[in-house]
Backbone as CSV, one residue per row, in Angstrom:
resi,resn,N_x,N_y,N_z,CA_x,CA_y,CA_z,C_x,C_y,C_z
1,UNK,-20.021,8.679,-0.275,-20.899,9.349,-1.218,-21.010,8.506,-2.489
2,UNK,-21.942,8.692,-3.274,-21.796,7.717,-4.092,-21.451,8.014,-5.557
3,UNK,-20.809,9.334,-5.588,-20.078,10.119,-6.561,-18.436,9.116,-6.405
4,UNK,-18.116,8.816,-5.223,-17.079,8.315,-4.629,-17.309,6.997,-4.924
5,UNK,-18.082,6.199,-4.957,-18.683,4.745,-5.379,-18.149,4.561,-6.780
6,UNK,-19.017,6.016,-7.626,-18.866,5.389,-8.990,-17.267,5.200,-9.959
7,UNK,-17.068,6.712,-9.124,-15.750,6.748,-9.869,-15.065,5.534,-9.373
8,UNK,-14.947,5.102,-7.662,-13.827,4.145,-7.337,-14.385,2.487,-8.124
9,UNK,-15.608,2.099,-8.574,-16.188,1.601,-9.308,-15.539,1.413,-10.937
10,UNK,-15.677,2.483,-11.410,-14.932,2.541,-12.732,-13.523,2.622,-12.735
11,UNK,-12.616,2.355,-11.415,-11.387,2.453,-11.366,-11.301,1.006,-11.470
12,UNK,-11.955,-0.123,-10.510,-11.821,-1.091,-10.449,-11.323,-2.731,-11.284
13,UNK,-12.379,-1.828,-12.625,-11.478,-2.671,-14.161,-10.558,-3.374,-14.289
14,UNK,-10.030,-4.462,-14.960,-8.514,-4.568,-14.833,-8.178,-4.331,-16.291
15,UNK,-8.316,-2.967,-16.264,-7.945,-2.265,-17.681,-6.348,-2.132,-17.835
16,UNK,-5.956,-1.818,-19.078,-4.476,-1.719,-19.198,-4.003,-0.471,-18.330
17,UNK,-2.493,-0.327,-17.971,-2.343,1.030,-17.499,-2.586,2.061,-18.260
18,UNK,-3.036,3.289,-17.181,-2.984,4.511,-17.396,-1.815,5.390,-18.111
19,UNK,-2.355,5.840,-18.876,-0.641,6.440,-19.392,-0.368,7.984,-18.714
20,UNK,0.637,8.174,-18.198,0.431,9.323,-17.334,0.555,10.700,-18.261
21,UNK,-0.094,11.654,-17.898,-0.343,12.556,-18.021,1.468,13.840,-17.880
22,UNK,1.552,13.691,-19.172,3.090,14.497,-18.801,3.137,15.816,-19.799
23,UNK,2.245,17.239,-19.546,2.184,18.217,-20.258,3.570,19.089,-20.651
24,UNK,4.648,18.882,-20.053,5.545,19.445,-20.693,7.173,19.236,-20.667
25,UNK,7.473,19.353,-21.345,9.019,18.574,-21.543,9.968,18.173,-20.316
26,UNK,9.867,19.068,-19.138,10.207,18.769,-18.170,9.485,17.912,-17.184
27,UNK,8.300,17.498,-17.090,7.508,16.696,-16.944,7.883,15.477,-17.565
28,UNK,8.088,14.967,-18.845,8.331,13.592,-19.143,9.650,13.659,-19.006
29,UNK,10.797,14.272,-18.678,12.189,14.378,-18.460,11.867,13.286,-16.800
30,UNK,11.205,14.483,-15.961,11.260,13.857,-14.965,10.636,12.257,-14.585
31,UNK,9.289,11.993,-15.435,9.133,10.772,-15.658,9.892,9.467,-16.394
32,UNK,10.762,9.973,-17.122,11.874,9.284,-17.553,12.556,8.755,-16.873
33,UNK,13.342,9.760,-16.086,14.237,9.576,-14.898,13.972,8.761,-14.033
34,UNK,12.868,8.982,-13.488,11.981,8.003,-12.101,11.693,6.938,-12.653
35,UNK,11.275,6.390,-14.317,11.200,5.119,-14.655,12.355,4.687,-14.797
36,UNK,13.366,5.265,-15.488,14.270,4.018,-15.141,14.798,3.653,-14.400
37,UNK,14.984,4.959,-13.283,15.531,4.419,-11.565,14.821,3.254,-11.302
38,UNK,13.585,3.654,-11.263,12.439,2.341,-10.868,12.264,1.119,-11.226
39,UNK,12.731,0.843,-12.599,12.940,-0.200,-13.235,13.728,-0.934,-12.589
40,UNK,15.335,-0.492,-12.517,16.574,-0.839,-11.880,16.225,-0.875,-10.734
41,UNK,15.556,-0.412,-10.007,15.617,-1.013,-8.470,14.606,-1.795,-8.263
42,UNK,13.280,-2.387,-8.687,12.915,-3.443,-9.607,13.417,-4.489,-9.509
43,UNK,14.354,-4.403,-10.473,15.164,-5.680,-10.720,15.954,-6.119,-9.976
44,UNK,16.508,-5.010,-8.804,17.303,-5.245,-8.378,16.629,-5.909,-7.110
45,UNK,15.434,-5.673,-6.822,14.734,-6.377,-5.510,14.000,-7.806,-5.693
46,UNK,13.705,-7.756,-6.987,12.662,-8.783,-7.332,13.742,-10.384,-8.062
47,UNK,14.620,-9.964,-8.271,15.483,-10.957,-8.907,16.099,-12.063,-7.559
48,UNK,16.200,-13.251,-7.872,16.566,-14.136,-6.804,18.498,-14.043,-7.175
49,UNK,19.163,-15.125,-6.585,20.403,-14.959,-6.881,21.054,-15.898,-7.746
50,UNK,19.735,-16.305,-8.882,20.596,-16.943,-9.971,19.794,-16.270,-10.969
51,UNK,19.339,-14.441,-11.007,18.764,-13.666,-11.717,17.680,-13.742,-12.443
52,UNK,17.183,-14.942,-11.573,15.560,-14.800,-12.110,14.794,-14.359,-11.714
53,UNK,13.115,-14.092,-11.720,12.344,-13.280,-11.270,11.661,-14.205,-10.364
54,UNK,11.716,-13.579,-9.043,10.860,-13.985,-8.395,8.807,-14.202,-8.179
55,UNK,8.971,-13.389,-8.772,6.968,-12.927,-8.437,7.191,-13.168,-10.271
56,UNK,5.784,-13.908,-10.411,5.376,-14.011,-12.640,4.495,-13.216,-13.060
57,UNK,4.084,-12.632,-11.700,3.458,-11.373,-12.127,3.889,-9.723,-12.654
58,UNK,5.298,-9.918,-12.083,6.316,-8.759,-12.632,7.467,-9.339,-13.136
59,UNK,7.476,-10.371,-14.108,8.715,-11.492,-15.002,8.740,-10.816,-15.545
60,UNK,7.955,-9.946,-16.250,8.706,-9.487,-17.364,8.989,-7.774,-17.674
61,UNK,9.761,-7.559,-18.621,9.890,-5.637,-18.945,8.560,-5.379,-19.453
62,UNK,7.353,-5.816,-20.138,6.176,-5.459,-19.760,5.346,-5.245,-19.118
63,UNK,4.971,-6.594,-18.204,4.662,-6.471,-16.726,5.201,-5.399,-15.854
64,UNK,5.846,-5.092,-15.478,7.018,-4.187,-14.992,6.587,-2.498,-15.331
65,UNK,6.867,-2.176,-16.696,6.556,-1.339,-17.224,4.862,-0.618,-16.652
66,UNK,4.238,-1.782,-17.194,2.612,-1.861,-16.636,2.562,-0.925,-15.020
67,UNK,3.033,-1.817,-14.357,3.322,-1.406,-13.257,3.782,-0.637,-12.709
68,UNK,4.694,0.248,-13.063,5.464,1.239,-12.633,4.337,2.611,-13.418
69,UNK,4.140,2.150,-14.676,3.422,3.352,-15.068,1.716,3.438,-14.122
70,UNK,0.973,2.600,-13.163,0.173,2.629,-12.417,0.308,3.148,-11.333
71,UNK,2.031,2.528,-11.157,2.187,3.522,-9.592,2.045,4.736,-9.982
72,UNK,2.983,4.935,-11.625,3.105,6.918,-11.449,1.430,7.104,-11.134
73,UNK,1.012,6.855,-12.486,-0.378,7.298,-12.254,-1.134,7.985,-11.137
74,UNK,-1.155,6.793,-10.350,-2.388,6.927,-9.321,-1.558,7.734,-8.270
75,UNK,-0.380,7.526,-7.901,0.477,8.349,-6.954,0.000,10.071,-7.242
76,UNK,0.180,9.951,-8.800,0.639,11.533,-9.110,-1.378,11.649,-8.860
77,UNK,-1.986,10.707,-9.237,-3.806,11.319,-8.923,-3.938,11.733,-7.612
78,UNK,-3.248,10.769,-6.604,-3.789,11.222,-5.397,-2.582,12.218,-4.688
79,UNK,-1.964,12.854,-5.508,-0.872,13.882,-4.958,0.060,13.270,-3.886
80,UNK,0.448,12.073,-3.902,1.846,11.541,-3.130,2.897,11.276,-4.300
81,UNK,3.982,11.122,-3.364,5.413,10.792,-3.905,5.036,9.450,-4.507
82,UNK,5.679,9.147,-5.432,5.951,7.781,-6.498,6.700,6.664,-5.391
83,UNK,7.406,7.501,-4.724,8.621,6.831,-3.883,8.259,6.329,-2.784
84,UNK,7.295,6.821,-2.155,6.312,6.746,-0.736,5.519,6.053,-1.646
85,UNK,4.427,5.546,-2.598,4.047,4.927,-2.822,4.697,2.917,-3.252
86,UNK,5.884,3.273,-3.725,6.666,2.030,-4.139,7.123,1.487,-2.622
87,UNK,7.897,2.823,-1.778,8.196,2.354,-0.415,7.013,1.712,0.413
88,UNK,5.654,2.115,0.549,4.608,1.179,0.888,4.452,-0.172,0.666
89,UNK,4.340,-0.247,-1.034,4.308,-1.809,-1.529,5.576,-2.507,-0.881
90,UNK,6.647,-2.018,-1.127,7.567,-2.835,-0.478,7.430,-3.441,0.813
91,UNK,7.168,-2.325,1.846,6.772,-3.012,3.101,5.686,-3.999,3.571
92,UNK,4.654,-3.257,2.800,3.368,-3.773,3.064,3.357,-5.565,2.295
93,UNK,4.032,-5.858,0.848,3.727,-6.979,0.245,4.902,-7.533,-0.558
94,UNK,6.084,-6.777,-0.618,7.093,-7.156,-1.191,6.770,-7.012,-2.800
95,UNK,5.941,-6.435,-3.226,5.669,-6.719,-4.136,4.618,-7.736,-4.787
96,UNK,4.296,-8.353,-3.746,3.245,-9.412,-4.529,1.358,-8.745,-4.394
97,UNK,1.171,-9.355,-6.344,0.045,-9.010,-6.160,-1.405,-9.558,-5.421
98,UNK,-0.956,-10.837,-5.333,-2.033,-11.640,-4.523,-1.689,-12.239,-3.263
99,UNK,-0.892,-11.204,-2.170,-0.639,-11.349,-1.026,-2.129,-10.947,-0.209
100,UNK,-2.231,-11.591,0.447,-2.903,-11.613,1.618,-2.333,-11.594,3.609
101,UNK,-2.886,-10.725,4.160,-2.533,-10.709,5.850,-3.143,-11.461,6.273
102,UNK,-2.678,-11.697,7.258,-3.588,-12.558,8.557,-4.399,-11.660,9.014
103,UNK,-4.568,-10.396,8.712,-5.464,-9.706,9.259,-6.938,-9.464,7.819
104,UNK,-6.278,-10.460,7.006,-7.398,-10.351,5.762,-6.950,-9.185,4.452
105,UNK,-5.949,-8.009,4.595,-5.727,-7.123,3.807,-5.089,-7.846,2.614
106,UNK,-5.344,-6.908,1.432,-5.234,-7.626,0.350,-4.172,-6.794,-0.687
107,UNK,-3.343,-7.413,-1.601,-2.802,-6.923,-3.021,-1.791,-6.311,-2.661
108,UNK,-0.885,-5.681,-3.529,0.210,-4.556,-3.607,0.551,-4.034,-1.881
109,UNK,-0.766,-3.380,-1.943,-0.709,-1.948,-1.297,-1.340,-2.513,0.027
110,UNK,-1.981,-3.873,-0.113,-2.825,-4.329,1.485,-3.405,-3.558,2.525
111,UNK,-4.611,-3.403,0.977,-5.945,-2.967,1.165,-7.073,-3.658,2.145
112,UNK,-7.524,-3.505,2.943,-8.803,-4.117,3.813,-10.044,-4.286,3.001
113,UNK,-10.362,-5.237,2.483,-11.833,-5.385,2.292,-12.753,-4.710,2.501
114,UNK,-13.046,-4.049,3.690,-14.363,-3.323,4.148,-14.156,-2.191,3.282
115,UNK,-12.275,-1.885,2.708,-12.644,-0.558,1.744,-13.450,-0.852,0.452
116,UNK,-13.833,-1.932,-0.120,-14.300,-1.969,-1.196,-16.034,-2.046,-1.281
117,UNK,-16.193,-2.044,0.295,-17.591,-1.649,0.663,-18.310,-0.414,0.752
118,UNK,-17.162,0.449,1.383,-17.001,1.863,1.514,-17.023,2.705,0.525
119,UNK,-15.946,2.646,-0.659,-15.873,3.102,-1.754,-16.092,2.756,-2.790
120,UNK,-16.589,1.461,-3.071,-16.837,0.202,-4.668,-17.993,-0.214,-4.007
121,UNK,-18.067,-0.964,-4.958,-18.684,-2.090,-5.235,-19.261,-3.077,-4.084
122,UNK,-17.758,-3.527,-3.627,-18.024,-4.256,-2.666,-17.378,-5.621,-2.720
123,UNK,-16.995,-5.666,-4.021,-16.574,-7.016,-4.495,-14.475,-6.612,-4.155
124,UNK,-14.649,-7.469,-3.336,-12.657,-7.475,-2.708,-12.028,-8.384,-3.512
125,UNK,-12.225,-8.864,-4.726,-11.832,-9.535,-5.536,-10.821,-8.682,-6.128
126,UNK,-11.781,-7.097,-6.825,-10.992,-5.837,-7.511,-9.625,-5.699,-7.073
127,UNK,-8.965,-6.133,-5.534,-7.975,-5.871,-4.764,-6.685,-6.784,-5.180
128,UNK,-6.942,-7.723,-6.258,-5.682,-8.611,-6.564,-5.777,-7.888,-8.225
129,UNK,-6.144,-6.791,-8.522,-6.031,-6.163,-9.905,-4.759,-5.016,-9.422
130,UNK,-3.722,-4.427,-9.897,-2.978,-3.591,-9.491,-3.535,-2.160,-10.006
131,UNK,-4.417,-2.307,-11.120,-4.921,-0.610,-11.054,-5.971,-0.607,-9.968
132,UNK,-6.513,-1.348,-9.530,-7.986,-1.372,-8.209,-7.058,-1.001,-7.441
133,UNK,-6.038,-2.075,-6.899,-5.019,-2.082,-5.245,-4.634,-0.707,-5.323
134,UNK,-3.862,-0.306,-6.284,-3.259,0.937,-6.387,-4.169,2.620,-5.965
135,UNK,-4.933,2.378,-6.802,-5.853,3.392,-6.444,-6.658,3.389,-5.098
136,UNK,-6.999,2.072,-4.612,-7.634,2.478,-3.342,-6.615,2.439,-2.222
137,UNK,-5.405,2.080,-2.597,-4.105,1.915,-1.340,-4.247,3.539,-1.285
138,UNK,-3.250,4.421,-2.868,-3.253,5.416,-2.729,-4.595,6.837,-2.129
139,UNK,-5.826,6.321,-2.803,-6.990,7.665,-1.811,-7.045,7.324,-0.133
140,UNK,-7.216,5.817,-0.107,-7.027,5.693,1.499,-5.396,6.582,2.125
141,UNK,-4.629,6.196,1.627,-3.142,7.214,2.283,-3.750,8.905,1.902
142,UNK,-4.088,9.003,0.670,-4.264,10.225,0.974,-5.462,11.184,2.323
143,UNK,-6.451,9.988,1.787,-7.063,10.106,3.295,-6.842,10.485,4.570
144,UNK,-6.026,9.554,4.875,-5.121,9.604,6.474,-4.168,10.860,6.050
145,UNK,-3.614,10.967,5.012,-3.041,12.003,5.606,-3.441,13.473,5.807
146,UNK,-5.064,13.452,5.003,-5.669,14.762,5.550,-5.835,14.463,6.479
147,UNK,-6.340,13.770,7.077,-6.763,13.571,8.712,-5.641,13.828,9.278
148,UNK,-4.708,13.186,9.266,-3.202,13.740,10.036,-2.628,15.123,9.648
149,UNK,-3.653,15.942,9.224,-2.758,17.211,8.517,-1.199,17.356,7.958
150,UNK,-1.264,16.138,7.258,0.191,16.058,6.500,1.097,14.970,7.174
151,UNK,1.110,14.961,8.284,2.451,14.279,8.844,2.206,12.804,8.577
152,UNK,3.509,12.557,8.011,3.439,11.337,7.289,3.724,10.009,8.677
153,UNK,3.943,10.596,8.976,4.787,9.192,10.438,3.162,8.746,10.667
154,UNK,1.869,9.450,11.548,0.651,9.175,11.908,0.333,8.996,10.813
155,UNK,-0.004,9.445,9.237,-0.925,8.886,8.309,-0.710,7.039,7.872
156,UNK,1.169,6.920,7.795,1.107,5.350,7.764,0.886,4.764,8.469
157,UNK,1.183,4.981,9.768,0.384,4.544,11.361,-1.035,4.344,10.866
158,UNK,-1.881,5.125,10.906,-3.125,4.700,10.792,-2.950,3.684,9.341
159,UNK,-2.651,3.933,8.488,-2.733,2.816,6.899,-2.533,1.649,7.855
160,UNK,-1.333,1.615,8.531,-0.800,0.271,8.711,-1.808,-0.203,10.288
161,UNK,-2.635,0.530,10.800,-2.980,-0.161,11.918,-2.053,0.297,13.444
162,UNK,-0.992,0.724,12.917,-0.421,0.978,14.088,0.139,2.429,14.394
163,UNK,-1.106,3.420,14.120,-0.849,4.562,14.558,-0.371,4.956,15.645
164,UNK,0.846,5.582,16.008,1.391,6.435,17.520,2.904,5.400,17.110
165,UNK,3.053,4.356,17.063,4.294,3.806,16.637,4.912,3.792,16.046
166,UNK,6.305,3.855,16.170,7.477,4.673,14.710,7.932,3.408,14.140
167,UNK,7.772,2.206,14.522,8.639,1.061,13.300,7.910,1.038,12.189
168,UNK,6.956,0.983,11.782,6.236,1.193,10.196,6.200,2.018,9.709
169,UNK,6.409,3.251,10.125,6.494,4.381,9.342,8.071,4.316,8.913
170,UNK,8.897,4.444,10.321,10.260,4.132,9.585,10.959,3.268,8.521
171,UNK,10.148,2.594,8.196,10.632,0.911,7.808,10.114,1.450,6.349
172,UNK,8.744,2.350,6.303,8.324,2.826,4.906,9.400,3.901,4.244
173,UNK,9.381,5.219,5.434,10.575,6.167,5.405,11.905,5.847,4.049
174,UNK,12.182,4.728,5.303,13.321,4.176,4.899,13.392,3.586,3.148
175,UNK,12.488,2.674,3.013,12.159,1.890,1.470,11.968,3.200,0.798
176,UNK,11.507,4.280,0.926,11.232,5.186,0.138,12.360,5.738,-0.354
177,UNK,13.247,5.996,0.528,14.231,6.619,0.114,15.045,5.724,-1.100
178,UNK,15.049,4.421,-0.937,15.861,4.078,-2.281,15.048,4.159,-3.330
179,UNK,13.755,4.574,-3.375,13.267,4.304,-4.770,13.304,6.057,-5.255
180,UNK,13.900,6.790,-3.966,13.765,8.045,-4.921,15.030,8.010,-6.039
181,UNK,15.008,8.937,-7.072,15.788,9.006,-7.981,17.162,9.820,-7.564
């Protein structure tokens, strides 16, 4: 639709992060919490073993910051876990923003091109921006998982291409669980 165009259009930007939306004290309690877990496990994945940063796109506690506050964001827009969203990137790209598949998928979240036909623009460039990757990783998952009426094992199956098979879902499962708090 092309209500769906414009908005995923004006998402595309590589505007600063979103600042999340936290209406009440227990709300930024809990965003507190999940950032600094997130931070720390962060560092704890992205650091090589003479404690430097691997990827220069997340070197620094700004970068970083940036980032973590995009995942909340767009996670909490498209109603998934923060944790299932970080556990994705992990599997899907390790973290890097200008990873590419052999199957052509792109950024963070390794997005397919044809989505930026579907829902943007059109231009798959948007896909090495982490507020673009983020947002169209996250509506596509939310996608699949209306189609799967919730069950998360078939919705990453389909994300990942290999719907009916349990090693990618598990392998996400699994990453998720350390980034919960």
């Amino acid at each position: 639709a092309d209500s769906v165009r414009i908005a995923m259009s004006s998402a595309v930007a590589d505007l600063p992060p979103p600042t999340p939306y936290l209406p009440t004290p227990q709300d930024e309690q809990a965003y507190q919490l999940w950032l600094a877990h997130s931070q720390t496990q962060l560092a704890r994945r992205l650091r090589n073993k003479q404690g430097q940063w691997r990827l220069p796109e997340l070197a620094s506690p700004e970068l970083q910051l940036a980032f973590l506050q995009t995942v909340w964001y767009e996670s909490q827009r498209a109603a998934l876990e923060p944790s299932l969203v970080l556990g994705l990137i992990e599997v899907e790209s390790g973290f890097r923003k200008f990873a590419i598949s052999s199957a052509g998928a792109r950024g963070a979240m390794q997005v397919m091109p044809f989505w930026t036909r579907q829902l943007g623009t059109g231009d798959a460039s948007v896909l090495f921006q982490w507020q673009a990757n983020l947002r169209f990783g996250c509506v596509i998952l939310r996608h699949y998982l209306a189609i799967e009426q919730g069950d998360v094992h078939m919705a990453l199956g389909r994300y990942n291409g290999s719907r009916g098979q349990l090693a990618y879902p598990r392998a996400v499962l699994a990453a998720q669980r350390r980034w919960q708090p």
